[in-house]
Structures are given as structure tokens and as C-alpha cells.
N, C-alpha and C positions, 0 to 999 in steps of 0.2 A: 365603669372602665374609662379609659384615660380616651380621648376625641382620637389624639397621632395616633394611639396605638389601634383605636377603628381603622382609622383610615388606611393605616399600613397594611392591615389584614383583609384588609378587603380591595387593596390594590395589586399584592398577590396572585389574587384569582381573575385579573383581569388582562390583559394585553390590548395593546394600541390597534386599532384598522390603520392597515396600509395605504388606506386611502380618503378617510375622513380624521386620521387620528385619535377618534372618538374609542374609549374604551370597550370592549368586546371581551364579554367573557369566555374562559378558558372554551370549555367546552362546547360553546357553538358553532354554529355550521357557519350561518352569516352575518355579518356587520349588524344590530338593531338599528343602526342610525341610515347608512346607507344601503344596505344589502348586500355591500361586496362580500366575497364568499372569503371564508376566516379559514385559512390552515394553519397549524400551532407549528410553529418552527425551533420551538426549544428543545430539540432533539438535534439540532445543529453542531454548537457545542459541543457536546456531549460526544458527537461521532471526529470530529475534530480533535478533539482530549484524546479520545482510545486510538485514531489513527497513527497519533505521534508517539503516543507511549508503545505501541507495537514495532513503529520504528526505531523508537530509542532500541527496545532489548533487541532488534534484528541486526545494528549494528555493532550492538555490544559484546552479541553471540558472535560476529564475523572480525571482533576485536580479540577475542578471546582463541578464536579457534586461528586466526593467526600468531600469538605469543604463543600458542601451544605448538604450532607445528616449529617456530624459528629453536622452539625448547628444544625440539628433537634433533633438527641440525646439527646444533651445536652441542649435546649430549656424546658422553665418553662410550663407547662398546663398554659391555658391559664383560668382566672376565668370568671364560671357561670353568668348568669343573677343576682344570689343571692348573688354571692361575694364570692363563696363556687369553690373548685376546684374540675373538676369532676377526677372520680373514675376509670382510666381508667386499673386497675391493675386487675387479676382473684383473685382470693380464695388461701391464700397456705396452705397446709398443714397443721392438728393440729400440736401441738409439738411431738417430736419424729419422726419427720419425714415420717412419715408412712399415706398413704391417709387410707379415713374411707373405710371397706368392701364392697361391693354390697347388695344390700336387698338380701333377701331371698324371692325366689319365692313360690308365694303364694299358688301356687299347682304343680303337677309332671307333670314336662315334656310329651307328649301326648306320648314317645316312652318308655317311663317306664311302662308301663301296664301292664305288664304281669301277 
């Protein structure tokens, strides 16, 4: 086999110590060269990658469910059985802007007695 292509395969399975830069194979606990204690950090990435792709679709879902609702705003009633559209609006105001009074109670309050 080809020298580079050893070398690349068997640099693969090794990572840098953070503290002598001497290579450290995957799997071990600590440094051969100085002892410092090896944790594998290539799981970093990786939670990085699927953080932002969760966020891309969390705001693409809150893109979506926006155009959906502005859909409905502006969306025509739909017509009746009768071909008449229905009345989906309250009561406004007479003119003047002022709503009409409360009735008048038809008799006193039971704490006005006196």
C-alpha cells in the first residue's frame, strides 16, 4: 500500500493532547506521552450541527404559522347554503360614537330602603 495513504489512516484514529500535542489515540483515557487525561471532544460539532438545524425548522415553523394565519385575515367568508354571506361582525355603535345607556332599574336596589 501507498506510505500517504498509511499515514492518513492511521492519523484518523489519533487526536492531538491538549497539552503536549503529541498524538493520543482515540480511545484512551490518557496522554502516553505526558499523562494528561484525554476526553474525545468530536461530539462537539456534531451537537452544534443538530442545535442549528433545530433551530432553522423552529423558525421556519413560526414563519409558516405566521403566513398562515395573515392567510386567514385576509381570507373572503365563505357563502351560506343561501348564497348570502354570513354576518360574522357585532353591533357598532349608533353614530356619534357613544354606546346606547343601560336600562333603568325597574325598582331600588334592596339596600336603599331606608
Amino acid at each position: 500500500m501507498d506510505q500517504a495513504a498509511l499515514q492518513t489512516e492511521s492519523a484518523e484514529r489519533f487526536d492531538n493532547c491538549t497539552r503536549c500535542l503529541q498524538p493520543v489515540p482515540v480511545r484512551a483515557a490518557r496522554c502516553p506521552g505526558c499523562g494528561q487525561p484525554h476526553q474525545n471532544r468530536r461530539w462537539i460539532p456534531l451537537a452544534i450541527g443538530t442545535a442549528g438545524v433545530f433551530a432553522l425548522v423552529f423558525v421556519m415553523l413560526l414563519m409558516y404559522y405566521a403566513a398562515w394565519k395573515a392567510d386567514l385575515a385576509t381570507a373572503e367568508v365563505a357563502p351560506d347554503d343561501n348564497g348570502a354571506q354570513a354576518d360574522i361582525m357585532v353591533k357598532t355603535p349608533e353614530e356619534g360614537g357613544k354606546p346606547s345607556p343601560p336600562p333603568a332599574p325597574e325598582k331600588k336596589p334592596p339596600l336603599n330602603d331606608r
